[in-house]
N, C-alpha and C positions, 0 to 999 in steps of 0.2 A: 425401705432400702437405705442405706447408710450413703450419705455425699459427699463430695470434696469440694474445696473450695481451691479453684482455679483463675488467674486473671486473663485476661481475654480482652487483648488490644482488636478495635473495630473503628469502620470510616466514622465520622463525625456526622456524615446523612441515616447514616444506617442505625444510628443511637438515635438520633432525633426520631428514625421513625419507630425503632424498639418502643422508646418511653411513651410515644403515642399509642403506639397496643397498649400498654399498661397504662395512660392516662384514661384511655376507654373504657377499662375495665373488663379488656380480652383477656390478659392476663394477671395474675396478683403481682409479679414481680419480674422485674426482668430476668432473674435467675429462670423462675418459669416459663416464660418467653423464648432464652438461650434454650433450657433444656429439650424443649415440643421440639424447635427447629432441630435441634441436633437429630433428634427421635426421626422427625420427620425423613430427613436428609440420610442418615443411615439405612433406615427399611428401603427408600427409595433405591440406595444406593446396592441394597441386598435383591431388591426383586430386579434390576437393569442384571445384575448378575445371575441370575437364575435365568434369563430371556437370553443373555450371550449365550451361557451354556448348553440350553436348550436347542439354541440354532446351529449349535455343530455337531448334531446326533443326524444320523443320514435315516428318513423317512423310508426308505425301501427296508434297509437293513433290520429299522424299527417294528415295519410292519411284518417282519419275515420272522421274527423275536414272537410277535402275539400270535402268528397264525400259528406257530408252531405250537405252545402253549393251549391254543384253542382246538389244535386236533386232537391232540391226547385226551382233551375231557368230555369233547365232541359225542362220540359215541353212549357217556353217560347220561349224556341231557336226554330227558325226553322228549319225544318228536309233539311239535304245535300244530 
């Protein structure tokens, strides 16, 4: 995947503790480092979005959606 190169002002503790993942050898570089967190921090930011959106679908209305869906095919199922 092709990269860019971006500069990126951060606190003076928050580098200290970057370089220390990469003095450990978490990560190879701090670009590496920068990029995980971002990754990380977006999907995070993606699934909080999916759970708001989720919690304003009304659970009766929802369920009133499948049962309808399940009588129509209802009568083709085979009986257990």
């Amino acid at each position: 995947m092709p990269t860019a190169k971006i500069a990126v002002t951060v606190d003076r503790e928050l580098l200290v503790r970057l370089d220390r993942l990469v003095q450990e050898r978490r990560f190879a570089s701090r670009s590496q480092a920068v990029q995980a967190a971002i990754q990380d921090q977006l999907a995070r930011l993606e699934k909080n979005r999916l759970a708001r959106e989720c919690a304003k679908l009304d659970p009766i209305a929802e369920q009133r959606l499948a049962d309808e869906g399940l009588s129509a095919d209802a009568a083709q199922w085979p009986e257990y």
